[in-house]
C-alpha positions in Angstrom: -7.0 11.9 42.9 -6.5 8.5 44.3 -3.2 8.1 47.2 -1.5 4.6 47.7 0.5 4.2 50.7 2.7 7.0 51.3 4.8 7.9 48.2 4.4 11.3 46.7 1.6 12.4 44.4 2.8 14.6 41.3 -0.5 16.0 39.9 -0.5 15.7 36.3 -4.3 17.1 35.7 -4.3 18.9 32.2 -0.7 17.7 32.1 -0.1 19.0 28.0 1.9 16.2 26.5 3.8 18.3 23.6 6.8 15.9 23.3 7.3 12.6 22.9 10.7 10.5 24.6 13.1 10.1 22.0 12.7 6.1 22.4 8.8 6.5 21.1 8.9 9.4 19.0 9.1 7.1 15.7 6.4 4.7 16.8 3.6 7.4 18.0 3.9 9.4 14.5 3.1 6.5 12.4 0.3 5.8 15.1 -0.7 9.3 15.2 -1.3 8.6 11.3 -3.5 5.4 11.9 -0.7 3.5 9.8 1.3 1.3 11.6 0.3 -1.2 13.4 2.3 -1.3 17.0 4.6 -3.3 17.9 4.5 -5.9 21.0 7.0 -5.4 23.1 7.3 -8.7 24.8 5.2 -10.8 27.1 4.4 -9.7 30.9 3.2 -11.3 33.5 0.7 -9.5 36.1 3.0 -7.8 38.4 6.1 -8.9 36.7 6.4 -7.9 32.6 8.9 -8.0 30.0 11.1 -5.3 28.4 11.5 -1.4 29.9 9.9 0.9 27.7 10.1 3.3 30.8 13.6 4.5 30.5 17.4 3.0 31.4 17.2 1.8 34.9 17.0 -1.6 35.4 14.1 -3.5 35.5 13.4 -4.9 39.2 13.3 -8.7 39.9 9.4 -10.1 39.8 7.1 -9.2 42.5 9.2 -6.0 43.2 7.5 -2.2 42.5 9.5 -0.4 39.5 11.3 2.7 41.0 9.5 5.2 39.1 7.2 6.1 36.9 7.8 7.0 33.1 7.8 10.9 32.0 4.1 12.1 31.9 2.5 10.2 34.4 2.2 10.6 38.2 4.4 8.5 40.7 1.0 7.8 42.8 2.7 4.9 45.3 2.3 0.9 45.1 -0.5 -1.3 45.7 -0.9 -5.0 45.4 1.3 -5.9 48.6 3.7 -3.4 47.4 4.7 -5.2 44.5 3.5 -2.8 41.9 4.0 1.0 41.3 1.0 2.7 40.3 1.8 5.7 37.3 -1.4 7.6 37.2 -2.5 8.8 33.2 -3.0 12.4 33.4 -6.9 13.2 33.1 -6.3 15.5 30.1 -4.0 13.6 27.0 -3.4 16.8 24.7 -1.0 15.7 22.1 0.6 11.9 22.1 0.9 9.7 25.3 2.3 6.1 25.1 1.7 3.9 28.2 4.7 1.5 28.3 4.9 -1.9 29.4 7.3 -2.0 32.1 8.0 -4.8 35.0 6.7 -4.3 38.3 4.4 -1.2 36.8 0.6 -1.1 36.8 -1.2 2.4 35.5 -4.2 4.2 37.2 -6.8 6.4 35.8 -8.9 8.9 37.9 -12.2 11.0 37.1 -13.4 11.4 33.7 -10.0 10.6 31.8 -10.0 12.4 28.3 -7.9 12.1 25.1 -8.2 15.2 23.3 -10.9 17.8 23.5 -14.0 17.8 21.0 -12.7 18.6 17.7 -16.3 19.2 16.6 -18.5 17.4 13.3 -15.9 18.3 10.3 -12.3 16.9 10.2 -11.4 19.8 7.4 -12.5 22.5 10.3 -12.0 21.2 13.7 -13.0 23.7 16.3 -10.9 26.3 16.8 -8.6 26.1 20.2 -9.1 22.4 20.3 -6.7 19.6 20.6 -5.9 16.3 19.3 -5.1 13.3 21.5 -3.2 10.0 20.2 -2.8 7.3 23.4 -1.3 4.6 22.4 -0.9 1.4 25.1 1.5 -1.5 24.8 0.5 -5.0 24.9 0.5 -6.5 28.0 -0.1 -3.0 30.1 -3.3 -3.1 33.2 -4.8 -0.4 33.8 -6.9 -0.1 36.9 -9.5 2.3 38.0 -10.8 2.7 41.4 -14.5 4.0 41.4 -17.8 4.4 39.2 -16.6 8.4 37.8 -13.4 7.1 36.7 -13.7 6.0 32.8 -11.6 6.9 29.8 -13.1 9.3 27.0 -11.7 9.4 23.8 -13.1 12.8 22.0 -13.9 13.3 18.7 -11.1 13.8 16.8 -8.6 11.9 18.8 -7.8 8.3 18.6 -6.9 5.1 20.8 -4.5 2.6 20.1 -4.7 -0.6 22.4 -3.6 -3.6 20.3 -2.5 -6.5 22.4 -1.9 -9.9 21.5 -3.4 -13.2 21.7 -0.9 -14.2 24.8 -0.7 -10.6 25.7 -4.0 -9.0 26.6 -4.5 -5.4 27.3 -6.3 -5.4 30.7 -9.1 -3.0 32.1 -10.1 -3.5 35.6 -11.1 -2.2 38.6 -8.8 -1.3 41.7 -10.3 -4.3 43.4 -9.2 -6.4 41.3 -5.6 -5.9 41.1 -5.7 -5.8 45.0 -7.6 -9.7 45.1 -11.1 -9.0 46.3 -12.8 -9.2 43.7 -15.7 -12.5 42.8 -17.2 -13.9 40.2 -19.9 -11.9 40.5 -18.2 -8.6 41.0 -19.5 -6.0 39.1 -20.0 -2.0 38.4 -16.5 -1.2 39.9 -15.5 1.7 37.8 -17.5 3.1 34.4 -15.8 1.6 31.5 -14.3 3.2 27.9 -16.3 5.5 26.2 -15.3 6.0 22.2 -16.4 9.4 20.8 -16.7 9.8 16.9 -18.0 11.7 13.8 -19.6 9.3 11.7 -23.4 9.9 11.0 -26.3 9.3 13.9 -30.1 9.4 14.1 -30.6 12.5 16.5 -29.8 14.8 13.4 -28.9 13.0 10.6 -31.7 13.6 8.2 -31.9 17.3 9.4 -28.5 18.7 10.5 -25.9 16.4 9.1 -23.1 18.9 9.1 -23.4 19.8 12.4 -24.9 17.1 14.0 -24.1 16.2 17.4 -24.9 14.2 20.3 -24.2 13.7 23.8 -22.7 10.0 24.9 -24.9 8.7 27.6 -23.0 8.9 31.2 -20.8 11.9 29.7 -20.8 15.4 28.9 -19.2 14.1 25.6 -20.2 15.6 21.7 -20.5 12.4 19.0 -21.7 12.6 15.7 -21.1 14.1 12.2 -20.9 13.0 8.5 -17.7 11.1 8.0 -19.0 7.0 8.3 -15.0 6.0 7.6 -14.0 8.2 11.1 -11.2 6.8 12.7 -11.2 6.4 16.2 -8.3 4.3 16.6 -7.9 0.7 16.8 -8.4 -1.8 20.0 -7.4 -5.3 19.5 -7.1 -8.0 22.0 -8.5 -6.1 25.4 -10.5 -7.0 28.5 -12.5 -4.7 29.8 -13.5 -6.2 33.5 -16.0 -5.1 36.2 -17.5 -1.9 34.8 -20.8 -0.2 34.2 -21.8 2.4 36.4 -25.3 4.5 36.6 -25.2 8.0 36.6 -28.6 8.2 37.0 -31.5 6.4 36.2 -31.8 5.3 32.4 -27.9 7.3 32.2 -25.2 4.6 32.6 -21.9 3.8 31.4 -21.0 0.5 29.7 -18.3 -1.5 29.4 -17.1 -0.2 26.0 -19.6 2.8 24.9 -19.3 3.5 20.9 -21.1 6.6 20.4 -20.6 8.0 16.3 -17.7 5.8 15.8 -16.5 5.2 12.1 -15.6 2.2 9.9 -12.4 3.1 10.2 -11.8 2.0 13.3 -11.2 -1.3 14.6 -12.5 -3.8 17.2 -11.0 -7.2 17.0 -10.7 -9.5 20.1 -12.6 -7.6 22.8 -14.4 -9.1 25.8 -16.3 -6.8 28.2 -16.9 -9.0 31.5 -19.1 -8.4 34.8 -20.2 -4.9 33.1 -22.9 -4.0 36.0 -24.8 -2.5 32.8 -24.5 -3.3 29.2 -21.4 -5.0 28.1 -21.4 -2.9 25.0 -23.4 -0.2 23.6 -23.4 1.5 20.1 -24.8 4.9 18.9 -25.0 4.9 15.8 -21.9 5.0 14.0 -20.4 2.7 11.0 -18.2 0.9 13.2 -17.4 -2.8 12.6 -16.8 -5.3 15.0 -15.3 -9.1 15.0 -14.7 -11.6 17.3 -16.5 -9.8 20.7 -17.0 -11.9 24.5 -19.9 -10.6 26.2 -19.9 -12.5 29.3 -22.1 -11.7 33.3 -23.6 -8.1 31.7 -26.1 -7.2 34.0 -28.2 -5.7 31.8 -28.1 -6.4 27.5 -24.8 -7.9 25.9 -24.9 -5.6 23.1 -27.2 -2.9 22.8 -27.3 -0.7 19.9 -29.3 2.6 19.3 -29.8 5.6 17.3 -28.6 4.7 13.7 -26.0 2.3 13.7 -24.9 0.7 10.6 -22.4 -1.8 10.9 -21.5 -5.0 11.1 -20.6 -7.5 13.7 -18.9 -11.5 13.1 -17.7 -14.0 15.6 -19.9 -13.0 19.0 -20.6 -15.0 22.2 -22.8 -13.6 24.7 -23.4 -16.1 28.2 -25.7 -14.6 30.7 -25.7 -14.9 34.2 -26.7 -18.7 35.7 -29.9 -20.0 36.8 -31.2 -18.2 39.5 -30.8 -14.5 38.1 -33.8 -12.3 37.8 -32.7 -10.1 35.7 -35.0 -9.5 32.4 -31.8 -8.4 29.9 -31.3 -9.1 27.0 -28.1 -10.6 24.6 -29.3 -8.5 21.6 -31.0 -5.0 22.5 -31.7 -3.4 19.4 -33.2 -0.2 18.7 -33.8 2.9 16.1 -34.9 5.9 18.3 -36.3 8.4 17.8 -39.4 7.3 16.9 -41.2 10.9 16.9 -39.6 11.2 13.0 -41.9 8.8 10.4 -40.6 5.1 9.9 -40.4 6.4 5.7 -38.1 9.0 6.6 -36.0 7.8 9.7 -32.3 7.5 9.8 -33.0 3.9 11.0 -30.4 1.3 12.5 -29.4 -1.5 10.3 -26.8 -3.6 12.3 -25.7 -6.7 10.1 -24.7 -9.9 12.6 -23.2 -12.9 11.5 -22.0 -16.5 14.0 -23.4 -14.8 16.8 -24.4 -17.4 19.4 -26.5 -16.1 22.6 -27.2 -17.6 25.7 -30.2 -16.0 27.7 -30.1 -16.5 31.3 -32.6 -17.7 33.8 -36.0 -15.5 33.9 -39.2 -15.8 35.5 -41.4 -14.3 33.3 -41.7 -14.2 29.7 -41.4 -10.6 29.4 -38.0 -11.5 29.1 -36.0 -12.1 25.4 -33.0 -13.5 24.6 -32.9 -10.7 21.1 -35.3 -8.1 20.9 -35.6 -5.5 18.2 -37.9 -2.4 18.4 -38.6 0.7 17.1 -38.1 0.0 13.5 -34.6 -1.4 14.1 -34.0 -3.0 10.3 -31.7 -5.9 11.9 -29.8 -8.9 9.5 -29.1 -11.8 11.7 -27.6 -14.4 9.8 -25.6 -17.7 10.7 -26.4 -17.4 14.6 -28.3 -19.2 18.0 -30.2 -17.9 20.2 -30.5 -20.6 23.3 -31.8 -19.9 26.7 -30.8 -21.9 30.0 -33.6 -24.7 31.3 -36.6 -23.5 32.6 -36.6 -20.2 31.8 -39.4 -18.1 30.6 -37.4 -16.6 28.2 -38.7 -15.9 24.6 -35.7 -16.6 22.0 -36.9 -13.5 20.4 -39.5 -10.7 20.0 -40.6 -8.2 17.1 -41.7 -5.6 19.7 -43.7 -3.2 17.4 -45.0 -2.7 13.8 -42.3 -0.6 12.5 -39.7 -3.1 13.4 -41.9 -5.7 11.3 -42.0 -3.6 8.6 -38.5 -2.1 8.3 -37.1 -4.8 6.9 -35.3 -7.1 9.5 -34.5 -10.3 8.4 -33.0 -13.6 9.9 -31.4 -16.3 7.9 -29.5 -19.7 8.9 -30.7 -18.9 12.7 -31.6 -21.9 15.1 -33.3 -21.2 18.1 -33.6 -23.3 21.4 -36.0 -21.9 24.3 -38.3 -23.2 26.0 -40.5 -20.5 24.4 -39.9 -19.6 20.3 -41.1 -15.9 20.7 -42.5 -13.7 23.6 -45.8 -13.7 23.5 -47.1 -10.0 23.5 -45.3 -10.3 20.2 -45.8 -13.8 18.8 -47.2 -12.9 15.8 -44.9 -9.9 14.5 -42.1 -12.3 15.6 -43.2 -15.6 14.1 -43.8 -13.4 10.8 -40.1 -12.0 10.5 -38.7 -15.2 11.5 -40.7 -18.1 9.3 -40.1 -15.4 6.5 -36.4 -15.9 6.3 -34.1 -18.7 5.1 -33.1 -22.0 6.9 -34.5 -20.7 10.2 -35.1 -23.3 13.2 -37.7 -21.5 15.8 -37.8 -25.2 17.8 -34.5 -26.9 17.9 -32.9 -29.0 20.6 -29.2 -27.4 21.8 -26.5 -29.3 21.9 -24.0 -26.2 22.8 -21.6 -27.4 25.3 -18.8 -25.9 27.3 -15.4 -25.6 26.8 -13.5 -28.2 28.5 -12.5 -27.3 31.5 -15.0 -24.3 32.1 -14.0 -22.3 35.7 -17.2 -20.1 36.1 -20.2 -21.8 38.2 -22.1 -18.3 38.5 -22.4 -17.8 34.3 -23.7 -19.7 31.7 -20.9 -21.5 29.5 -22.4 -23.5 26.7 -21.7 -22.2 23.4 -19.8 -24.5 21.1 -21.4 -25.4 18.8 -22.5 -29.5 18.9 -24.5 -31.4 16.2 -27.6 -29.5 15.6 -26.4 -26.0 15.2 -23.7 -27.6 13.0 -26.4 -28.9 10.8 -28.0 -25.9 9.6 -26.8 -24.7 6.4 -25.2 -20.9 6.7 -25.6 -18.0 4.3 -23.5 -15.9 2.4 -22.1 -13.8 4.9 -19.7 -11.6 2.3 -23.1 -11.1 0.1 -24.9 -9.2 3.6 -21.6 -7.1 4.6 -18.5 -6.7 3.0 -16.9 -6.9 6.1 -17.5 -10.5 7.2 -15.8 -13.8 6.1 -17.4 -16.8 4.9 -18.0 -19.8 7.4 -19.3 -22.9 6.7 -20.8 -23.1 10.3 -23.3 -20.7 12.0 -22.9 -19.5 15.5 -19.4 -18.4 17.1 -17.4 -21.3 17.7 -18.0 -24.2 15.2 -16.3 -27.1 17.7 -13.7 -27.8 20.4 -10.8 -27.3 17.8 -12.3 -23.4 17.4 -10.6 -21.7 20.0 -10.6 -18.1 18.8 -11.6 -17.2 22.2 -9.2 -18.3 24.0 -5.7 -17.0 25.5 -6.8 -13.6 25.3 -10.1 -13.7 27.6 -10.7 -14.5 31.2 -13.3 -16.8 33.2 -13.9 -19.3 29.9 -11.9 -22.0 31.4 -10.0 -23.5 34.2 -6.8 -21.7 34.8 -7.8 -18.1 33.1 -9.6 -16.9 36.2 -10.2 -12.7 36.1 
C-alpha cells in the first residue's frame, strides 16, 4: 500500500464489488455484456477534468484536489503539489468497478491488481468458486502506479473496458510522472497491463486443447483454451507510459502483455512508450490489433510467441536514437516450442499490414530491424523496414530453416538499411524476401518527421515520402479479413495522415509525456 501525505488510508484489498451506484448501474450491464460501447463523458485536463461521475458534491475549481474519493476505492491522500486526490483501485475487482472521470482526481493501483479470478479454459464451465470481473474506465481518467510489482491483471474470464477518445486519452503512467520527474528516457517505472484469455496457444494446443493452459510471463496468471473469438474487453485510445519491469532474468513484464486473448476483443489506438522491456508482447491468442505506437521500447516493439494468429494494420515502431546499444528488435517473432516437429506444430502466423519500423543505432550486425525464428509463418505485407545512418543493423533476418520453410511471406515491403539481411542468415533471408511480390531489399528512405517533432532521444521518421509511396500495395482484405484496403504501404501515407496524433504523446512539439 502506497501513503501520500497524511490523509487516511481505507484498505480496500479483496474489496468485493457486488453493487453498482445507481448513476452506472445501466452503463456497466450493457458493458458487462460487451455490447455497448461507453460513453465519454467530457473532456479533462490533467489535474482538472470535466463532468463528476463521482457523486453530488461539487466539483472543485482546477488545480484543487476533489474532496473524496468515489464508493469502492481508497481515499489514499494527494500528490502532484496537492492538486490531485489519489482513489486507490482495490487489488481484487470481483464483480463490476467503474473508474469515473472526476476533476481534481487521479487513481492509483498497488501490487499485482486483478479483475476477476481465473475462470479456467471453458466459458460453459468456469471453475467452480470463481469470479468474474468487468472494470470499465472513462475517457480521460490517469492512472498511476508507483513501482515495478504494481501492474493490472485482467483474468480469464473477466474483461476491460478502456475506450477513450481521440482528444481524450486514457493514460497509464508511472507515479513519477504525475509528480514531474520523469525524462525522455525514463523508463521501467512500474510493470505494465497484462490481458489474460482463453483463445487457443502453442504450449498445448495440439495435445490438451480443452484444458490447456499457460502461465503469462511476469505473473502467476492461467491463459489459454479453445475459444479464438474470447472476449477480453475492448481498449481504445490508451497510453501506456514508462513500464516494463524484469522479474527475473528472461521473465519480464511489458507494456501491454496479451497472453490467449481472443478476436473478440479489441485494440484500436494504443501506444506503449519508454516500456523498459517490450512495448507489446503476444501469446498466442486470435487477437487483432489496428493502429498501435510503439515508441523508446528497450527491448522489441512487438514481440509475439507461442501461436498467435492474428492480425495487426496501421503500426509505427521508432527506436531509440543514435547512440543506443541495444540489439532489439521492431518485429520479434517467434513459434516456440520447437521440441514438437515443424509438420505438426501449432505455429504462429501473425498477418501485418502498413507497418513502418524504424531500427535504432547498433554496432554490430547481430542486430535486426524484423526477425522471425523458429518456424514463425509471418505475412508482412504493405510495410518499411528503415534503420537510422550508420547502423549495422540488418533490415531483416530468416533466423533458421523452419522459419524458411513455414511459409512466411512478404509482399509490397521496401527496405532501407545500410545492410538488406543479417548476415548469419543472408541466404534463408534473401530467399523469403526475393520470393515475394513488389519487395524493395535496397531502397533509399525518404521517411520524414512530423512537423514539429519534440523528442531528440528517439528516432522520428516515419511518414511516408516519395519512395515508399511508390511501391504498389497488396490486397490487404485478401490476407486477413480484418484489415482495410490502402493504396499506400507503411503507416502513415503523408503529412495530411495524422491518425496518430491527438491521442499519443512525444510525436510532436506540444504533446510532451
Amino acid at each position: 500500500m502506497k501513503f501520500f501525505c497524511t490523509d487516511t488510508v481505507k484498505t480496500m484489498t479483496g474489496f468485493r464489488l457486488k453493487t453498482l451506484l445507481a448513476v452506472s448501474a445501466s452503463a456497466l450491464i450493457l458493458a458487462a455484456c460487451g455490447s455497448a460501447e461507453v460513453a465519454s463523458p467530457g473532456e479533462g485536463d490533467f489535474g482538472d477534468g470535466g463532468g463528476g461521475g463521482g457523486g453530488v458534491t461539487p466539483p472543485p475549481a482546477p488545480g484543487t484536489p476533489a474532496a473524496d474519493c468515489p464508493a469502492g476505492f481508497a481515499n489514499v491522500g494527494l500528490i502532484a503539489g496537492n492538486t490531485l486526490r489519489v482513489c486507490q483501485l482495490p487489488q481484487q475487482i470481483n464483480g463490476a468497478l467503474t473508474v469515473p472521470l472526476r476533476a481534481g482526481t487521479i487513481y492509483s493501483i498497488t501490487g499485482r491488481t486483478a479483475v476477476g479470478t481465473d475462470r479456467g479454459v471453458d466459458p460453459a464451465a468456469p471453475i467452480a468458486g470463481s469470479e468474474q470481473g468487468i472494470l470499465t474506465i472513462e475517457a480521460g481518467v490517469r492512472i498511476f502506479a508507483s513501482g515495478g510489482s504494481d501492474y493490472l491483471l485482467v483474468n480469464r474470464g473477466s474483461q476491460l473496458f478502456a475506450e477513450g477518445t481521440a482528444t481524450t486519452p486514457i493514460v497509464f503512467t508511472s507515479r513519477q510522472n504525475v509528480e514531474g520527474t520523469t525524462t525522455e528516457s525514463s523508463q521501467g517505472q512500474w510493470g505494465g497491463i497484462v490481458l489474460a484469455g482463453r483463445a487457443p496457444t502453442a504450449n498445448c494446443q495440439l495435445t490438451a486443447p480443452v484444458t490447456c493452459t499457460g502461465t503469462v510471463e511476469g505473473t502467476s496468471a492461467f491463459f489459454g483454451g479453445n475459444t479464438a473469438s474470447d472476449n477480453s474487453g475492448r481498449l481504445r485510445y490508451v497510453q501506456i507510459k514508462f513500464s516494463g519491469f524484469e522479474i527475473s532474468t528472461g521473465n519480464e513484464l511489458q507494456g501491454l502483455t496479451m497472453a490467449g486473448v481472443g478476436s473478440g476483443t479489441t485494440v484500436d489506438h494504443i501506444q506503449v512508450y519508454n516500456s523498459s522491456d517490450d512495448g507489446i508482447e503476444i501469446f498466442g491468442g486470435a487477437v487483432n490489433l489496428r493502429h498501435i505506437v510503439i515508441n523508446g521500447a528497450d527491448d522489441d516493439g512487438m514481440d509475439t510467441d507461442t501461436g498467435w494468429r492474428g492480425g495487426a494494420q496501421f503500426g509505427i515502431v521508432t527506436q531509440r536514437a543514435p547512440g543506443s546499444t541495444s540489439r532489439s528488435a521492431g518485429f520479434e517473432f517467434s513459434s516456440a516450442p520447437t521440441s514438437v516437429p515443424l509438420a505438426t506444430r501449432y505455429v504462429s502466423q501473425p498477418k501485418m499490414a502498413n507497418w513502418t519500423l524504424v531500427g535504432r543505432n547498433s554496432p554490430t550486425d547481430a542486430h535486426t530491424v524484423a526477425h522471425f525464428d523458429t518456424g514463425a509463418d509471418a505475412t508482412i505485407i504493405n510495410s518499411v523496414f528503415t534503420s537510422v545512418a550508420g547502423s549495422l543493423a540488418g533490415c531483416m533476418a530468416i533466423n533458421d530453416a523452419d522459419t524458411a520453410t513455414s511459409g512466411v511471406a512478404f509482399n509490397s515491403v521496401f527496405m532501407s538499411c545500410g545492410i538488406s539481411y543479417r548476415p548469419a542468415n543472408a541466404v534463408l533471408s534473401a530467399a523469403a524476401f526475393t520470393a515475394g511480390t513488389n519487395n524493395t531489399a535496397a531502397g533509399t528512405s525518404t521517411l520524414t518527421a512530423p512537423a514539429g517533432t519534440s523528442l531528440s532521444n528517439q528516432v522520428l521518421t516515419f511518414v511516408n515520402g516519395a519512395n515508399e509511396n511508390a511501391v504498389t500495395p497488396a490486397n490487404a482484405p485478401a490476407v486477413h479479413s480484418f484489415f482495410q484496403a490502402t493504396t499506400y504501404i507503411g503507416a502513415v501515407q503523408n503529412a495530411a495522415d495524422t491518425w496518430y496524433q491527438g491521442w499519443t504523446c512525444g510525436l510532436t512539439a506540444g504533446a510532451t509525456c
